[in-house]
GUSEVO-166775 format. One line per 2 residues: number of its first residue (from 0); their letters; for each residue x, y, z of C-alpha. Coordinates in steps of 0.1 Angstrom, whole numbers, plus 5000, padded with zeros to 4 digits. Layout:
BEGIN
NUM> A> X/Y/Z; ...
END
This chain:
BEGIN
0> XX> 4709/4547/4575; 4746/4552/4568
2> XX> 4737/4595/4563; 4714/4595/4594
4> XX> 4743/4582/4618; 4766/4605/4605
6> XX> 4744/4631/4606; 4743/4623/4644
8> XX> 4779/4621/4645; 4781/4654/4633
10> XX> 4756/4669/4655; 4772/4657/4686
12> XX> 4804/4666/4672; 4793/4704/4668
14> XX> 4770/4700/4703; 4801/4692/4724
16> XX> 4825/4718/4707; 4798/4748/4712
18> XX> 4795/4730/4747; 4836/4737/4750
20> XX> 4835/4765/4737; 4812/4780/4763
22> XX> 4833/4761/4796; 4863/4777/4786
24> XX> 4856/4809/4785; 4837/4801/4819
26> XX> 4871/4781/4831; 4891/4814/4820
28> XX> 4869/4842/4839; 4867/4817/4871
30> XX> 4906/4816/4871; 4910/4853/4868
32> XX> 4881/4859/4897; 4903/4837/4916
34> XX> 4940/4854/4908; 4921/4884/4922
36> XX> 4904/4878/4950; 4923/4891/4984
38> XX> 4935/4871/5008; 4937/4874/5044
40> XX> 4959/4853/5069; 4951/4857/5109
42> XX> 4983/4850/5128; 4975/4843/5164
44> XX> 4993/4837/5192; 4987/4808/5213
46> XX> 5020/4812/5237; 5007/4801/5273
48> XX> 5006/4839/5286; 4969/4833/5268
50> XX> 4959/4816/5298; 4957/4848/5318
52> XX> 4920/4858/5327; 4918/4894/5322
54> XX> 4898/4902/5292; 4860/4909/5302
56> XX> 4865/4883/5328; 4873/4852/5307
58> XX> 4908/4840/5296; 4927/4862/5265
60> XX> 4926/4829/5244; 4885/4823/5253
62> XX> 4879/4860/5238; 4900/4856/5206
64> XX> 4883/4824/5200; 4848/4845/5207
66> XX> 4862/4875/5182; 4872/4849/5158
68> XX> 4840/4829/5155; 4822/4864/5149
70> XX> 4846/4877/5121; 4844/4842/5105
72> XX> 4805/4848/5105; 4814/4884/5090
74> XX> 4839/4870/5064; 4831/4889/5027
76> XX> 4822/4858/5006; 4851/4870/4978
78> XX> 4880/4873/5005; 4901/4842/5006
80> XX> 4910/4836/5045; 4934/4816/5062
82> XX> 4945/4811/5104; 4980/4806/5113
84> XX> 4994/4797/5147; 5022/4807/5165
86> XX> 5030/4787/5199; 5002/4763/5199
88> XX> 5017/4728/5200; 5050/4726/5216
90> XX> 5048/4727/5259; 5086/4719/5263
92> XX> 5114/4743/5269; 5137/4741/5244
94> XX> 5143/4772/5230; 5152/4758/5195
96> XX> 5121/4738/5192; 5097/4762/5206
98> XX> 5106/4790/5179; 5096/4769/5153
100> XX> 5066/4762/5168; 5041/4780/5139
102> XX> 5014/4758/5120; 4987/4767/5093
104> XX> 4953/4758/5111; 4929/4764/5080
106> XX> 4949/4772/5046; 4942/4805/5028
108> XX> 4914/4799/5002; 4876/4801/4995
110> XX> 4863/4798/5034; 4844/4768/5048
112> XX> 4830/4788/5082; 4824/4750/5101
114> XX> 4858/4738/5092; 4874/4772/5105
116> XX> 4853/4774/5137; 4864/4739/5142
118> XX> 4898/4745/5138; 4896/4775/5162
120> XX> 4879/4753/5188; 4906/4731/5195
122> XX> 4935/4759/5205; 4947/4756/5237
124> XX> 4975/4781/5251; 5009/4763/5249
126> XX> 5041/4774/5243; 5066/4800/5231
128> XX> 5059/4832/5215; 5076/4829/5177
130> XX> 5062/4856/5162; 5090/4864/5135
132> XX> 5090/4827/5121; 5050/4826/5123
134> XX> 5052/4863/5098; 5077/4847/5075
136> XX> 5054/4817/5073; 5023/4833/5068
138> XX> 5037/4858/5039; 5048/4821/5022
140> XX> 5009/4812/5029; 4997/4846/5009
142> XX> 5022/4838/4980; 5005/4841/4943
144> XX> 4974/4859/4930; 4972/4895/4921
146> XX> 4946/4910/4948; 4953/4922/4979
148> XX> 4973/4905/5011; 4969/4910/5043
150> XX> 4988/4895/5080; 4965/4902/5107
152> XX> 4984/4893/5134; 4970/4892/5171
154> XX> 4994/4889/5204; 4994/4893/5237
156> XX> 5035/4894/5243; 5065/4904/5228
158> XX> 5086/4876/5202; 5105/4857/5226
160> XX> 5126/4840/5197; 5155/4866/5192
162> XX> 5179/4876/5174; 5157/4869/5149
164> XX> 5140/4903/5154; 5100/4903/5139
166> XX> 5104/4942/5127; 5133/4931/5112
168> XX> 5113/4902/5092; 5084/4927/5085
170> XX> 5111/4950/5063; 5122/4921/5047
172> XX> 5083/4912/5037; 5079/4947/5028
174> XX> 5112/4952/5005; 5100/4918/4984
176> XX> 5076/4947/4973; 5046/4919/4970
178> XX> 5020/4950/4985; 5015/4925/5016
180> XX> 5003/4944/5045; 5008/4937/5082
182> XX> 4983/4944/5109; 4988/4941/5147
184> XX> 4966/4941/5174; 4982/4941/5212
186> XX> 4965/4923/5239; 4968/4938/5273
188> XX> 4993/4957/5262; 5028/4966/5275
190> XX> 5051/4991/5261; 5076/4970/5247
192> XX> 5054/4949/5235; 5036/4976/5221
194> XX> 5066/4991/5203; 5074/4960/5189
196> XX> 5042/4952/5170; 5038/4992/5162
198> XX> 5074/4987/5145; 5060/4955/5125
200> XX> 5027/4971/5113; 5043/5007/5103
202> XX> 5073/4988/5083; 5044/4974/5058
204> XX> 5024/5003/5061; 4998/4987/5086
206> XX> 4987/4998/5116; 4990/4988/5155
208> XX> 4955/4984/5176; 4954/4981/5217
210> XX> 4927/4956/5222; 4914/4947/5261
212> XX> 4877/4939/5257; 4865/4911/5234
214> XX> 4841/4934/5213; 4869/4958/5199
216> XX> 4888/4926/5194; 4857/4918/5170
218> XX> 4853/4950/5157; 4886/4959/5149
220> XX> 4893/4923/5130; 4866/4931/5108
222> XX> 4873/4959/5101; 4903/4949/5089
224> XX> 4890/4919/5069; 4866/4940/5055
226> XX> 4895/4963/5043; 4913/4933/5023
228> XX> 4879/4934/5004; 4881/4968/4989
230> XX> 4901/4973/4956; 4937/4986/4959
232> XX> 4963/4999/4936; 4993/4973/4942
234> XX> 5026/4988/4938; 5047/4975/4912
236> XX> 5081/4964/4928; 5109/4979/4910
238> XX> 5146/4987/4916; 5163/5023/4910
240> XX> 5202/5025/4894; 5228/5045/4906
242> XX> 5230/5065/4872; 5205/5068/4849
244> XX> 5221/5057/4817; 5213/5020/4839
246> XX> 5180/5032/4849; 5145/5011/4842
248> XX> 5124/5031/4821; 5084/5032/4839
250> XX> 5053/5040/4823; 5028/5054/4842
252> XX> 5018/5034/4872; 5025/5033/4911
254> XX> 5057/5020/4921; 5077/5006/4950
256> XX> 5114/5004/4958; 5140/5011/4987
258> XX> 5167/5031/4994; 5194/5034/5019
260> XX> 5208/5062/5037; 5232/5083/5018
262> XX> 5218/5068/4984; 5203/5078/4951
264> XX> 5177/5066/4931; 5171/5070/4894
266> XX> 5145/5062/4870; 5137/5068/4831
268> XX> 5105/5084/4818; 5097/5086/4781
270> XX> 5076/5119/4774; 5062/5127/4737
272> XX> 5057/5161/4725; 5027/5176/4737
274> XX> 5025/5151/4769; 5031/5163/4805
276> XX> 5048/5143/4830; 5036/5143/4869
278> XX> 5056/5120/4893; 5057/5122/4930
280> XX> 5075/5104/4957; 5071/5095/4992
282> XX> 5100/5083/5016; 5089/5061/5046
284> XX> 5112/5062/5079; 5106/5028/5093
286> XX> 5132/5027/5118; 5148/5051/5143
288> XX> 5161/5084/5124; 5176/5121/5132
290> XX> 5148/5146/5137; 5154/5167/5108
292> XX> 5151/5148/5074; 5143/5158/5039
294> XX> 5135/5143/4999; 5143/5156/4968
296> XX> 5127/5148/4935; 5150/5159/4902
298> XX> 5138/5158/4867; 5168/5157/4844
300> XX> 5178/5152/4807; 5197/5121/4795
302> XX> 5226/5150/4795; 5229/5160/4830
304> XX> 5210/5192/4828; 5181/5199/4854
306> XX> 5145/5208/4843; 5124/5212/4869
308> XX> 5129/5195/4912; 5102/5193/4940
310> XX> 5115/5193/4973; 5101/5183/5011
312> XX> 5119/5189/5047; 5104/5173/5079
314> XX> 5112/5178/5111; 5099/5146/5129
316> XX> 5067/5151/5133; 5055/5126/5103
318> XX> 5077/5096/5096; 5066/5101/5060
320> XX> 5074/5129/5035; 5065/5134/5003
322> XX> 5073/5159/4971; 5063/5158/4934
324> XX> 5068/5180/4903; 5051/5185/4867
326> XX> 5069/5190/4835; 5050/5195/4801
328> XX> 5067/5190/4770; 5061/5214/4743
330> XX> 5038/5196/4710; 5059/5196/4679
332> XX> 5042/5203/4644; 5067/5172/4634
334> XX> 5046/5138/4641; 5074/5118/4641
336> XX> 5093/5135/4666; 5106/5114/4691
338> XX> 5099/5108/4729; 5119/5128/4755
340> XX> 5140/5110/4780; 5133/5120/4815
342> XX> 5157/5108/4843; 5139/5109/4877
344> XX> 5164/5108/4908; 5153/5104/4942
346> XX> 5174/5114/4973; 5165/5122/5008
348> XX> 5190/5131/5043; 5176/5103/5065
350> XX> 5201/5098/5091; 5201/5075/5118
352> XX> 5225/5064/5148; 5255/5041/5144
354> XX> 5231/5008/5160; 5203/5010/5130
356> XX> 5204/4985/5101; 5205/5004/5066
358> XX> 5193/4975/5050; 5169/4970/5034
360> XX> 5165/5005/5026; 5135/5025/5037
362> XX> 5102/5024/5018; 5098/5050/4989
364> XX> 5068/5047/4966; 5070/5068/4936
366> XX> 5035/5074/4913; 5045/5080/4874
368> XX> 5017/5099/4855; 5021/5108/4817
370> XX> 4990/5125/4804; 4982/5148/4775
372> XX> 4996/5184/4785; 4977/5216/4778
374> XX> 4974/5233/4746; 5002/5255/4753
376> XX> 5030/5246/4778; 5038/5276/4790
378> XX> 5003/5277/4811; 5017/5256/4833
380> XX> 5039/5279/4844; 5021/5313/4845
382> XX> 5018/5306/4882; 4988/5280/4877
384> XX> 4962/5302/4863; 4969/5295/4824
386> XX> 4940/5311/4802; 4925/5326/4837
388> XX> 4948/5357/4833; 4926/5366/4809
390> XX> 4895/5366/4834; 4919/5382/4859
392> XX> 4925/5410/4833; 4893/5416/4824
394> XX> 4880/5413/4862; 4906/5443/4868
396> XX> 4899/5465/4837; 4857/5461/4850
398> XX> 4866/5470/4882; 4886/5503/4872
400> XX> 4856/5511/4852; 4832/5506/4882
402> XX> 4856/5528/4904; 4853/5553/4877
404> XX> 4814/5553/4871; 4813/5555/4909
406> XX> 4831/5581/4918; 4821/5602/4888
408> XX> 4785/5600/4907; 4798/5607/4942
410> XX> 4808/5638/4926; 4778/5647/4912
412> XX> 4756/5642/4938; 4777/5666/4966
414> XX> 4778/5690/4937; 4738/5686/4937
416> XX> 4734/5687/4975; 4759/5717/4972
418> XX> 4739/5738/4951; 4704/5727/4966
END
């Protein structure tokens, strides 16, 4: 009797470990599916200007609530999606109160569609337009997890809560270098107002929408909630020295940093022999700059001496501008030959007027590559062809030859049609 029960003890024992030793592995994917999953916060304004009735004949705040009840029925099941408010419960006119006037209506996470169409149904235009505050807020709401963030922010007026200027907050979001994105859609638009939310959606890399009927509202929200669902290379924030015996040493990966006008940027690369090193850079002008720019991209040793630059000039037409360069490192027949240091350094000739900010710096995004070389380094530089100089050589050699064979029979039939 005594062996049966412990028997049974046992079994139950074992049972309930192989039954823990199943959850947690369960436990551990769920929590990484989770870490993962994008998130997507809509910001919209609920200032009283979204009484006015002239969207498709129905007030501005009736056809974001229509849009908003259609995305929300559109919402990818892996997105985690949250609505923020900005002017939505204060009437008054205090200045002071009314720009703190933002609230989080339904919190960012797995979405319950009655709870957020609730939530939407009860907004009633109020108050003040506090869109700065509301974007600092909603980047807090969008905090943690590894996927991708997104501020969709919708508006129908400029912020009327300065000095604390909304571009201003969106370089601040963008220079944390989290890979949070900010998109803005202008209802009715003016051109201040539509200035002002362009500014905030190109300082994250975003982009500005006019909106004045209700289904391009629709349309264009999911469009952009469908974006947050697609898989994204997140920068990895990291910060430049001013030498690069002080530099952080990447591997390859993308990268985000900043840098201000008149200033350098350097990095470390390790390259082993027979590895070749690709990096590229791209410079972001998010504010007001001269017309004539350019970027320079410097492979160095740790002694000073240049290997190999890539160079860009713009002339205002983009407000980006890129280079990049390749340098392969010869193999060694030693296999304990050691890595080769590789200082990047960045520096462009942005220029702006006395009024613009220089901080935080402006966007640059560097991509770091290290990959096995070819077989013999010095392909690389026989102007990009490699082992096709030998096709080129023989295509010239059989080519001769035809010309010769050719013109050999040219000759010989005039000299036929001469004698005949």
């Amino acid at each position: 009797m005594i062996r049966r029960q412990r028997l049974a003890a046992g079994l139950g024992a074992l049972l309930a470990a192989l039954a823990a030793g199943l959850a947690f592995p369960a436990g551990a994917v769920a929590d990484e599916t989770t870490a993962m999953a994008p998130k997507v916060d809509l910001v919209i304004d609920v200032s009283g200007s979204m009484r006015a009735k002239d969207i498709d004949g129905q007030s501005r705040m009736a056809a974001a609530k229509q849009a908003f009840n259609e995305v929300l029925d559109a919402t990818p099941e892996e997105v985690q999606l949250g609505i923020r408010t900005l002017g939505a419960n204060y009437p008054g006119d205090d200045r002071k109160t009314g720009c703190k006037d933002t609230a989080q209506l339904y919190p960012v996470g797995p979405l319950n569609r009655t709870e957020a169409k609730t939530a939407v149904a009860t907004l009633t235009p109020t108050g003040w337009t506090p869109i700065g505050p509301a974007l600092l807020k909603a980047a807090d709401d969008l905090e943690g997890g590894e996927g991708s963030k997104r501020i969709v922010l919708i508006s129908d007026g400029e912020d009327t809560c300065a000095p604390l200027d909304p571009c201003e907050v969106a370089r601040e979001i963008a220079a944390k270098g989290i890979g949070l994105t900010i998109d803005t859609l202008g209802l009715v638009p003016n051109t201040k107002m539509r200035m002002q939310l362009s500014c905030i959606a190109e300082a994250t890399g975003g982009t500005y929408t006019s909106v004045e009927h209700t289904d391009e509202l629709t349309d264009r929200v999911n469009q952009l909630v469908d974006r947050a669902a697609d898989p994204v290379v997140v920068p990895v924030a990291t910060e430049g020295a001013a030498e690069c015996a002080k530099a952080p040493t990447l591997k390859s990966g993308l990268y985000t940093d900043r840098e201000e006008f008149g200033q350098e940027r350097w990095y470390r690369v390790d390259v082993k022999p027979g590895q070749e090193l690709r990096a590229a850079v791209s410079v972001a002008a998010d504010r007001a700059v001269s017309p004539d720019y350019g970027v320079l991209l410097r492979a160095v040793t740790a002694h000073g001496r240049e290997i190999v630059r890539g160079e860009a000039a713009g002339t205002g037409r983009t407000d980006v501008i890129s280079t990049g360069l390749r340098y392969p490192k010869a193999d060694s027949d030693d296999e304990n030959a050691p890595a080769e240091t590789v200082c990047l350094q960045v520096t462009h000739s942005f220029a702006a007027a006395a009024g613009v900010k220089a901080t935080p710096g402006l966007p640059l995004e560097l991509t770091v590559d290290v990959v096995d070389g070819p077989s013999d380094a010095s392909d690389v530089a026989s102007f990009g062809l490699g082992r096709g100089w030998w096709l080129l050589g023989a295509l010239i050699v059989a080519g001769f030859l035809a010309g010769l064979v050719w013109g050999w029979l040219s000759r010989w039939r005039v000299a036929v049609w001469r004698t005949n």
